[in-house]
C-alpha positions in Angstrom: 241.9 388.8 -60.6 244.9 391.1 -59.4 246.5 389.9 -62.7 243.8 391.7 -64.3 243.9 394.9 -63.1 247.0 396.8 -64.6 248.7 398.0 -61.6 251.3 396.7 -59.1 250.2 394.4 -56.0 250.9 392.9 -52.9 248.4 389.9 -51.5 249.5 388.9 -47.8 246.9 386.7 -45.5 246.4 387.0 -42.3 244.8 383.6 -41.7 248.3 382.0 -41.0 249.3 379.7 -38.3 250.6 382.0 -36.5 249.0 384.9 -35.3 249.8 388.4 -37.4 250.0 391.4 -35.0 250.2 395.2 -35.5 253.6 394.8 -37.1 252.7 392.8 -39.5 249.9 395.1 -41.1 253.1 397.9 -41.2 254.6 395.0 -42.8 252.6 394.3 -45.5 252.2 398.2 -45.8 255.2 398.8 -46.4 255.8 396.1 -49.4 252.8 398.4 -50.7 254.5 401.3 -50.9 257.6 399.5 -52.3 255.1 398.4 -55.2 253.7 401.8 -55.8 256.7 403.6 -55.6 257.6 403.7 -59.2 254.0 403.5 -60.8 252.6 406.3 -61.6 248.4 404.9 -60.9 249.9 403.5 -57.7 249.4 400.1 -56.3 246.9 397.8 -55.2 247.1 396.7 -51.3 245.2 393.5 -50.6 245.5 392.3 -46.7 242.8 388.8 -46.6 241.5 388.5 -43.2 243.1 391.6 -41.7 240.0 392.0 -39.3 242.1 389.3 -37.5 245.2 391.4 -36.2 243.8 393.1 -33.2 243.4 396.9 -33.7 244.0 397.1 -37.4 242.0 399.7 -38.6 243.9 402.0 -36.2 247.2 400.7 -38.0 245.5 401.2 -41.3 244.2 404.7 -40.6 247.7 405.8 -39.3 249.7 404.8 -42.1 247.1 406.0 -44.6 247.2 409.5 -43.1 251.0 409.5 -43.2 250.8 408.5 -46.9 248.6 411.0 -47.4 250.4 414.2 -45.4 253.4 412.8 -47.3 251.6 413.4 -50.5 250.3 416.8 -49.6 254.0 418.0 -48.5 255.8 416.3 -52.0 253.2 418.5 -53.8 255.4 421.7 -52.2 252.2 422.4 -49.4 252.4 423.1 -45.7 250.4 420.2 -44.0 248.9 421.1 -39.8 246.7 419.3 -37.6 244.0 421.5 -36.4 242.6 420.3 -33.0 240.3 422.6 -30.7 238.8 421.9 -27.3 238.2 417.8 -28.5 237.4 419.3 -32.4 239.6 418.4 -35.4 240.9 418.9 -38.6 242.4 415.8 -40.7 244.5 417.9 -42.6 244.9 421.8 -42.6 247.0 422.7 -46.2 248.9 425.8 -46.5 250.0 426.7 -49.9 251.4 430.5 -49.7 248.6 432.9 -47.7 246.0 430.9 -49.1 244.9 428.2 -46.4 242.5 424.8 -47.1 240.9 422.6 -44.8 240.5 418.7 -45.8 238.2 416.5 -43.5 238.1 413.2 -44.7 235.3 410.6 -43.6 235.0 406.6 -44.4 231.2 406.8 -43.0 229.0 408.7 -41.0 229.3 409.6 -37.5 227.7 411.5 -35.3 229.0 415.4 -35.4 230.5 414.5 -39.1 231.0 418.2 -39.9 232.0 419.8 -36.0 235.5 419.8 -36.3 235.3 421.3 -39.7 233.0 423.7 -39.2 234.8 424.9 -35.8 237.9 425.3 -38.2 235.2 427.4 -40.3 234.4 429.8 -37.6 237.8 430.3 -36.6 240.1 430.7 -39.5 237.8 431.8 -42.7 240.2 429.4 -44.9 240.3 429.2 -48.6 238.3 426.2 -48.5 236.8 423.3 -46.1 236.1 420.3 -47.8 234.6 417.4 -46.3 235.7 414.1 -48.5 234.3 410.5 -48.7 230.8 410.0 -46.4 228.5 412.8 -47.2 231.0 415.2 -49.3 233.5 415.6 -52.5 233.5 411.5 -53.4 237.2 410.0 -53.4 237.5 409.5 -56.7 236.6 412.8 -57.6 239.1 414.6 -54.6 241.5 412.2 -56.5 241.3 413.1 -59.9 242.8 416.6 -59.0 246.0 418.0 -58.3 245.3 419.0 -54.6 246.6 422.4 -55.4 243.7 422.3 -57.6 241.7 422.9 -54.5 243.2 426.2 -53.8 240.5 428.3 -56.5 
C-alpha cells in the first residue's frame, strides 16, 4: 500500500523485542524528514504500534511543531509563542507590521478557542485562525502559501 501512494516513506514498528523509547520515535522522525527533504508533496511517516513507546504523542507533537515553526520561518516570517496568565497561542506569525495568529487543534477540548481569543483581545492581529477541530480544515490551511493568510 505505501508502494501505491506516489510519495516517499519510512515504515518503522514498534512491536520489537525490545522496547522502543522516546528516542526512537525522534529516530524514526528524523529518517522522515530525510525522505521528505527533497520531495516537493513531502513524505509519508508510518510508526505501527507507536502507542507503545511511553509518552509519544508528546514526542510527536514536539517535533511536529518544530517542523512546522521551521516551515513558517523558511517561508521569510517571524514565528512567537504567545502565552498569557496559562492562555496560548501555537504560533504567532509576523510578516512585516502585519501580525497572524495560528491555533491549531487535533480534537476538541474544553476552552478550544481561550487562548486565541485572549490573543484577540489583546493584540487586534491580522488574523486568528483556528485549524483542524472545529476551524479552517488541514487540507485546506495546507493548500495555501501561509503568507496567503496575511489578506
Amino acid at each position: 500500500m505505501l508502494e501505491t501512494a506516489g510519495l516517499p516513506h519510512h515504515y518503522a514498528s514498534a512491536d520489537a523485542e525490545t522496547l522502543q523509547d522516546r528516542a526512537w520515535v525522534e529516530n524514526q522522525w528524523a529518517i522522515g524528514r530525510l525522505r521528505a527533504r527533497d520531495h516537493e508533496h513531502g513524505a509519508l511517516l508510518v510508526l505501527d504500534e507507536v502507542q507503545k513507546v511511553t509518552a509519544w504523542s508528546e514526542v510527536i507533537k514536539r517535533l511536529w511543531d518544530e517542523d512546522s515553526a521551521a516551515g513558517l520561518v523558511n517561508a521569510g516570517l517571524e514565528v512567537f509563542y504567545w502565552r498569557d496568565r496559562g492562555l496560548e497561542v501555537d504560533y504567532v506569525v509576523r510578516r512585516g507590521r502585519a501580525v497572524a495568529a495560528f491555533e491549531v487543534k487535533s480534537g476538541w477540548s474544553k476552552g478550544t478557542h481561550t487562548g486565541l481569543d485572549a490573543f484577540r483581545r489583546a493584540v487586534h492581529p491580522a488574523h486568528a485562525l483556528l485549524i483542524g477541530w472545529n476551524g479552517i480544515p488541514l487540507k485546506e490551511f495546507f493548500d495555501r502559501p501561509v503568507t496567503g493568510w496575511f489578506g
